[in-house]
C-alpha positions as CSV (number, residue, x, y, z in Angstrom):
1,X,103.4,26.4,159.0
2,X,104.8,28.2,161.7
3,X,108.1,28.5,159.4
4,X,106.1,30.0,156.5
5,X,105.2,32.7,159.3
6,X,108.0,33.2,159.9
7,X,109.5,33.4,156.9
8,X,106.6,36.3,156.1
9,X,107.1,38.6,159.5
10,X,111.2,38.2,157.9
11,X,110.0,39.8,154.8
12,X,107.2,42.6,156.3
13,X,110.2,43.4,158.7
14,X,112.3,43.9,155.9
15,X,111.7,47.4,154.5
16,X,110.1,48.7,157.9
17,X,113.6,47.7,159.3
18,X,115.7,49.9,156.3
19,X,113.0,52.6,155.9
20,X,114.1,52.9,159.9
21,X,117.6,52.8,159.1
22,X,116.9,55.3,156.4
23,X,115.6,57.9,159.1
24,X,118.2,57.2,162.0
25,X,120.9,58.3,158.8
26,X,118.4,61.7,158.1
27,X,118.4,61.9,162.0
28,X,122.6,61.5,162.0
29,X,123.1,63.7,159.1
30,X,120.8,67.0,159.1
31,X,124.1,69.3,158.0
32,X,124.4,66.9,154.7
33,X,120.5,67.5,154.0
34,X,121.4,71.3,154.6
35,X,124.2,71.2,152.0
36,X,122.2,69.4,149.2
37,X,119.1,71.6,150.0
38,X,121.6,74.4,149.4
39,X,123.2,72.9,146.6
40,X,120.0,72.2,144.9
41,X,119.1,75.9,145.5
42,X,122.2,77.1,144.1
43,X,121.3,75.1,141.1
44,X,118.4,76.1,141.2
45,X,119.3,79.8,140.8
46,X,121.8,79.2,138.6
47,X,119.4,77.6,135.7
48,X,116.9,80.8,136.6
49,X,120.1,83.1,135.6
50,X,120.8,81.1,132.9
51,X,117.4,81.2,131.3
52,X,117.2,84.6,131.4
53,X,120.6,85.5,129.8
54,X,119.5,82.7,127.2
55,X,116.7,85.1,126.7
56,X,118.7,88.6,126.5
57,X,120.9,86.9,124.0
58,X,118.1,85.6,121.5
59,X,116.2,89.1,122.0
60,X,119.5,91.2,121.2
61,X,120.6,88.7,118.1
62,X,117.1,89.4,116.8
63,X,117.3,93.2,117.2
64,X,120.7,93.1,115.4
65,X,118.9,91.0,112.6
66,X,116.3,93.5,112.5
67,X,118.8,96.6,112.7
68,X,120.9,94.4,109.3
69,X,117.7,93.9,107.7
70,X,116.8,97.9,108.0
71,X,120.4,98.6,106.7
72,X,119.8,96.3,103.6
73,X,116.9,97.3,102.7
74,X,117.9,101.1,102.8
75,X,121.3,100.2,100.9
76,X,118.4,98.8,98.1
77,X,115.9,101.7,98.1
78,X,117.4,103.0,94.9
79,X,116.9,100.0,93.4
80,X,114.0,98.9,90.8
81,X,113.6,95.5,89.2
82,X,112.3,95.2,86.1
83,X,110.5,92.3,85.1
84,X,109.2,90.5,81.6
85,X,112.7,92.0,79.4
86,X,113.1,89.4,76.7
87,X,116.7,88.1,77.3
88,X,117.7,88.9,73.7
89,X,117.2,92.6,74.7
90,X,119.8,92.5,77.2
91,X,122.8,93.0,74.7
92,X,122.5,96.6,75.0
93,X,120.4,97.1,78.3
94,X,121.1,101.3,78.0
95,X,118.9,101.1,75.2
96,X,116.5,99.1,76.1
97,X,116.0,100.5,79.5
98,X,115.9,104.0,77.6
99,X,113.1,102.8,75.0
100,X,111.2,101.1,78.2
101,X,111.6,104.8,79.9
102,X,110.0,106.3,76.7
103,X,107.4,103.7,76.6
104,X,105.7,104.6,80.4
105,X,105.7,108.3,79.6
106,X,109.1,109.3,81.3
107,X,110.2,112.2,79.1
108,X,113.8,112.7,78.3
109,X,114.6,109.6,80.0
110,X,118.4,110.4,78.6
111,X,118.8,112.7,81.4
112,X,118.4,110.0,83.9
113,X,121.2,109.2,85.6
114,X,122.0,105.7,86.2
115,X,124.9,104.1,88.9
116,X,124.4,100.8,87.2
117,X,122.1,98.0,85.6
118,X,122.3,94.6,84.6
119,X,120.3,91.3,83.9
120,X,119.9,90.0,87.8
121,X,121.5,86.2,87.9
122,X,123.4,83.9,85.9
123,X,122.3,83.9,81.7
124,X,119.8,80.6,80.3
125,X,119.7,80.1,77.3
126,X,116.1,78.4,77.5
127,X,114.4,80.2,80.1
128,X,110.6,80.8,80.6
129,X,110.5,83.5,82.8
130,X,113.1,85.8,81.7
131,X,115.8,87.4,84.2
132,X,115.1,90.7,85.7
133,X,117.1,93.8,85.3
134,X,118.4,95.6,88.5
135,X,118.9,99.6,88.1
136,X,120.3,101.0,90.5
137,X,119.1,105.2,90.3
138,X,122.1,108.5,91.4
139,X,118.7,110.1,92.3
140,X,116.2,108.5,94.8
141,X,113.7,111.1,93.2
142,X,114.0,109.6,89.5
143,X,113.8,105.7,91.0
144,X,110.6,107.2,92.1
145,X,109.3,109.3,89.4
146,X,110.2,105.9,87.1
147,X,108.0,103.4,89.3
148,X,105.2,105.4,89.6
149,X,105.4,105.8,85.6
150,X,105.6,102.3,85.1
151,X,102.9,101.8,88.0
152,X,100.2,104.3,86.2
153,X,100.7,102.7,82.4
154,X,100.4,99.1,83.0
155,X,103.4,98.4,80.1
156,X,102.4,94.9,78.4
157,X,104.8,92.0,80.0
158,X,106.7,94.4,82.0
159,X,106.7,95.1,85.2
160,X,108.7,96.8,88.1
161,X,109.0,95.9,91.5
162,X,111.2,97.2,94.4
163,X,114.4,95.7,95.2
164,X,114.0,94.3,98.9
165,X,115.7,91.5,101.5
166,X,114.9,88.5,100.4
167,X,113.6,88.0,104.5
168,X,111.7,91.0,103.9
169,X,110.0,90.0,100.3
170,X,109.1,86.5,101.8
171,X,107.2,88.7,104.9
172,X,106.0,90.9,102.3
173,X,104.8,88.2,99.9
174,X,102.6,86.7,102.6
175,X,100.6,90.2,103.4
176,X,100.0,90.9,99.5
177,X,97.1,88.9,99.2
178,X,95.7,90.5,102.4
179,X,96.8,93.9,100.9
180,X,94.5,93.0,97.6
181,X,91.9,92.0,99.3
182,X,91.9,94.9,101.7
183,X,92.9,97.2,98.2
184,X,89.7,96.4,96.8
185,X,87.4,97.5,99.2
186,X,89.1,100.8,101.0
187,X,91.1,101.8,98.3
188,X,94.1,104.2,99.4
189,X,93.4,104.2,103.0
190,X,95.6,100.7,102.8
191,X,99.3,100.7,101.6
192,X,101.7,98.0,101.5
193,X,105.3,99.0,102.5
194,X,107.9,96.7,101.9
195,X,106.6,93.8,104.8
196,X,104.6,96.3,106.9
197,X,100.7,97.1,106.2
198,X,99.5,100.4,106.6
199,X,95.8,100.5,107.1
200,X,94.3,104.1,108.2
201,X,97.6,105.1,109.0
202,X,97.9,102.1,111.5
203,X,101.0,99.5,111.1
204,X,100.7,96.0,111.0
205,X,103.3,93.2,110.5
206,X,102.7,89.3,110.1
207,X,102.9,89.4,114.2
208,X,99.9,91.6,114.5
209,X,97.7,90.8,112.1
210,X,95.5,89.6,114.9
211,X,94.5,92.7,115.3
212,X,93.6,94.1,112.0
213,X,90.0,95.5,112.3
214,X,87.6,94.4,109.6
215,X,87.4,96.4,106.9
């Protein structure tokens, strides 16, 4: 019995006898606790810099992608796509784009003068939805006057659209169904331009759309 006692005071003495050995070596060594204290403020710092410059970086390489974006989309802006030409049209696309001119009302469209134009992507031979045709405009003025023609008439199976980023269509293609809605019940106060919406002369992006008053 008086060994089992023992044997237990042994084993409660135990950790009370390192945890005392742990202090007398804090007691021995305070400058070694000052330099890891420092140390770990050091690091500390250090990981606070690094955070922030982590942060700089991503904010700048998004304002350069921004700034690109802005650049491609003004390189584009005398651009129109046109959609629903049959692909046995596009043999001679001069003509065709001419006859399309004459069809939405554009008078003379001969005098038009056009940088270039062709079927947008690679040729199918089967293909349900045909290929567009990019034109690219000399005049920002006629790429204009053209669009709005096409806009007004309505032209059976054709369409235009306007030549953007594909970052920017994606952006854009998730506000148009705002944009209808919003179309429908204030009319031109709301405007849709390229992936901003303008709604009583107010901007709003995909980021602010928590904001956008009821209508």
């Amino acid at each position: 019995m008086n060994n089992n006692l023992t044997a237990l005071h042994a084993k409660i003495d135990s950790p009370t006898n390192r945890l005392d050995d742990v202090e007398n070596r804090v007691d021995e060594n305070p400058q070694e606790i000052k330099t890891i204290q420092s140390t770990i403020t050091n690091l500390t710092e250090e990981n606070q810099l690094l955070r922030q410059t982590v942060t700089n970086l991503a904010q700048t390489t998004r304002r350069l992608q921004d700034n690109l974006l802005s650049l491609e989309n003004y390189s584009r802006k005398d651009n129109l796509l046109i959609h629903g030409v049959e692909e046995n049209q596009y043999e001679n696309i001069h003509t065709t784009l001419i006859a399309l001119f004459e069809k939405v009302g554009v008078e003379n469209p001969q005098s038009l003068v056009l940088a270039a134009y062709h079927g947008l992507g690679k040729s199918k031979k089967v293909a349900v939805t045909p290929r567009p045709i990019i034109v690219c405009f000399v005049r920002c003025g006629d790429r204009d006057f053209v669009f709005q023609k096409f806009v007004s008439t309505r032209a059976d199976k054709v369409r235009v659209s306007q030549d953007l980023a594909e970052r920017t269509l994606l952006r854009r293609n998730r506000l148009l169904p705002i944009y209808i809605d919003a179309k429908k019940k204030v009319g031109k106060e709301v405007k849709l331009v390229e992936d901003r919406l303008i709604l009583r002369g107010k901007t709003y992006t995909l980021e602010t759309l928590d904001t956008l008053p009821n209508w």
